[in-house]
N, C-alpha and C positions, 0 to 999 in steps of 0.2 A: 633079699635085695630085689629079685626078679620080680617076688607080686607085690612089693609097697610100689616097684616101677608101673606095672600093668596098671596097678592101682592109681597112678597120679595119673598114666596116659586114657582109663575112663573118666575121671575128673574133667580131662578136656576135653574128650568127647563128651561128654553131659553139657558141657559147656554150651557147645557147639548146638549141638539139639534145641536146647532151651535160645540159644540167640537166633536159630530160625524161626520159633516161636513167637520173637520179640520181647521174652524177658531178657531186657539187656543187665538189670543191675543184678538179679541171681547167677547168669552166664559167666558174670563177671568174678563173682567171689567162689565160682566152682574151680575156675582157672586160674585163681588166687591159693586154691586149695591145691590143687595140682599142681603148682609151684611150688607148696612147700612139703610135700610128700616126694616130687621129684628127689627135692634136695634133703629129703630122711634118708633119700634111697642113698646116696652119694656119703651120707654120715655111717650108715649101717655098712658099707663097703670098708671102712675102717677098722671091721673087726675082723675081716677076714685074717685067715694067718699068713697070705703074702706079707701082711706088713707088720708081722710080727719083728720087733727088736727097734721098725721104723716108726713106730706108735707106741707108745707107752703104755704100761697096763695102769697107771695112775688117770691117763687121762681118759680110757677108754673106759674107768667106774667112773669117772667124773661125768662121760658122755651118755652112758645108759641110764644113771639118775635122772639128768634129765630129759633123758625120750620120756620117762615115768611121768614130767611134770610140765609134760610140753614146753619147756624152758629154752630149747633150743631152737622153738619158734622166735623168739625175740631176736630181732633180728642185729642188734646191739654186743651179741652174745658173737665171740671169734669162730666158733663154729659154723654163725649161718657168713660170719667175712670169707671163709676159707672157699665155701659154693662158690658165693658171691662171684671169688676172684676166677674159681675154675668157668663159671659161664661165660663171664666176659673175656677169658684167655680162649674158649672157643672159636671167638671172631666173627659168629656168624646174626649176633644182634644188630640190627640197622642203630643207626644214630638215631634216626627220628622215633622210636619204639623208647632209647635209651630217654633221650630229651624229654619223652611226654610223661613217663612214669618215673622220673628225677633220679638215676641211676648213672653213680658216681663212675666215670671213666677210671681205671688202672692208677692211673698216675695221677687222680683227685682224691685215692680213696683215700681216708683216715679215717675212725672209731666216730667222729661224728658225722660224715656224710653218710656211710652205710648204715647208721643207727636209724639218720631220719628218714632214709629210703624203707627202711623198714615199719617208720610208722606209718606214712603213707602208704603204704603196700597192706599194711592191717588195718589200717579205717578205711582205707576203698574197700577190704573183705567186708567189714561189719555194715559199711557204706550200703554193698549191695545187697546185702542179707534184712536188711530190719529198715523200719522207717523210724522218726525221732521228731516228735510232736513237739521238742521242745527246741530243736534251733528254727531262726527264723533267716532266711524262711523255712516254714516247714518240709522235713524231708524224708523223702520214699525210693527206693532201691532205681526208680524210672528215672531217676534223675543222673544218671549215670551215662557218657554220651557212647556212642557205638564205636568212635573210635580209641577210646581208652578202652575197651573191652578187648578191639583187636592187638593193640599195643600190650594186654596183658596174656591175651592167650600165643600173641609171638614168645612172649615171654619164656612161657612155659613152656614154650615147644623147645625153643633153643636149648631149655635147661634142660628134660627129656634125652633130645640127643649128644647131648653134652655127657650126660650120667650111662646113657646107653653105651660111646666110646667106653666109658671107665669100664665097665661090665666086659665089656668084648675083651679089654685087657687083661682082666682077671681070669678069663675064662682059659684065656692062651694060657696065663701062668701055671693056669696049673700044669699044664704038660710039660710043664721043665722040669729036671732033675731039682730034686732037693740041694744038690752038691751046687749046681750054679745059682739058686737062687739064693744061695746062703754067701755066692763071692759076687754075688751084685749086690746084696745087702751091705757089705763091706764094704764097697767101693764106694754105695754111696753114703754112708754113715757119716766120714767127715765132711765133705761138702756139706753135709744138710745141718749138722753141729753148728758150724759157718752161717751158715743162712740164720740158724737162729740167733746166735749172737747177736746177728747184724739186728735181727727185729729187737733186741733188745737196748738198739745203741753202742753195745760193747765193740762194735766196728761202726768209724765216724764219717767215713767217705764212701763212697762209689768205688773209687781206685784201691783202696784197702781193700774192698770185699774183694774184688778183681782178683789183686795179687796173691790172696789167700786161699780164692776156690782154682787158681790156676797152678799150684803150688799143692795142691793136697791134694787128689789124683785124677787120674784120666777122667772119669768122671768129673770134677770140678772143674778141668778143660771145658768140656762139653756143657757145661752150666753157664761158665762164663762167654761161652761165644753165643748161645742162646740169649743169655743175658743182653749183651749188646747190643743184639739183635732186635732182640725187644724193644729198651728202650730207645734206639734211633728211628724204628715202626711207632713208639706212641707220641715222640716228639713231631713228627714227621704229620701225624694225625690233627695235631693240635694247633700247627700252623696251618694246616688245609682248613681245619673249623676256622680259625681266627682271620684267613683270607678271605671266607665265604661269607662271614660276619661285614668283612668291609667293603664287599662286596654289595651284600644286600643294603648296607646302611646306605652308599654311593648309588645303586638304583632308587 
């Protein structure tokens, strides 16, 4: 996990070099690549044996098949949603980095917004890497403007330290006794049964979920006041966008 990380953090240092140089559309898809080796690094953190019992070994051969088949690059694919969701729960992407490379908010995502984010995210890679004699107008990696470059190399920074926390967390764990991390295993195995349910539908409300992770233990306390939390900070967000919107239409 530590050198596929160092790995994505040269990625945008190369990035970096090269856009002092003024190739902006290579700059671009180096820091396109650093994004998604960031987020290898955050899938490969899954095999660690912290989360052994919290990760399945069915899904974990399903996961290493596809590192084999770069499969997990598609971004369509619930693995790259699960980054996806950890970067923007970091909080520290600007809006306007989000808005300019079409990067579904929390509470917009579903299986087709993050799909298309993801195609857009791989034609601006191949965008800036190759030119293409056959659309018109004709196109070459220069066509790429410098501040989509910066919008993609925030990107990747955020994701970077985003993955770097994970890392720091695991590092701690390991200095816990096997004995407590096998009763915080526990604790939180039902909440997270819960949560998945809920992704499948089999919980039909908000207030359902609620009463069920506040009901199954300490831990699910502690999920569900986070939870709230949450969602009155993204509702809260979305009225400031849609104030600022009627705002600028009124100027």
């Amino acid at each position: 996990m530590k050198e596929t990380l160092k790995n994505a953090e040269e990625f945008l240092q190369d990035s970096r070099i090269l856009q002092k140089k003024g190739s902006i559309g290579h700059a671009t898809s180096l820091a396109i690549l650093g994004f998604e080796e960031a987020h290898k690094a955050y899938l490969i953190s899954l095999f660690h044996p912290i989360f052994d019992g919290l990760v399945s070994e069915d899904y974990r051969k399903e996961l290493k098949s596809q590192f084999t088949k770069h499969q997990w690059k598609q971004l369509g694919a619930k693995e790259f949603r699960t980054g996806l969701e950890l970067l923007l729960k970091s909080g520290e992407l600007s809006d306007d980095v989000r808005d300019r490379l079409g990067i579904p908010s929390l509470s917009e995502m579903e299986s087709d917004t993050d799909y298309a984010f993801s195609m857009r995210l791989n034609k601006m890679k191949n965008d800036g890497f190759y030119t293409d004699p056959f659309r018109k107008p004709f196109w070459c990696p220069s066509g790429i403007r410098d501040e989509t470059l910066k919008s993609v190399q925030s990107l990747t920074e955020t994701q970077i330290k985003s993955i770097k926390r994970t890392l720091v967390g695991i590092t701690r764990a390991n200095l816990i006794p096997d004995a407590i991390i096998q009763s915080i295993r526990d604790e939180l195995s039902k909440p997270l049964l819960i949560l998945k349910e809920s992704q499948k539908d089999e919980i039909i409300n908000m207030e359902e979920l609620e009463d069920k992770l506040s009901k199954s233990s300490d831990a699910g306390k502690i999920i569900t006041s986070v939870l709230k939390s949450y969602i009155a900070n993204e509702r809260f967000k979305l009225i400031e966008k849609e104030q600022k919107k009627l705002q600028t239409q009124s100027d």
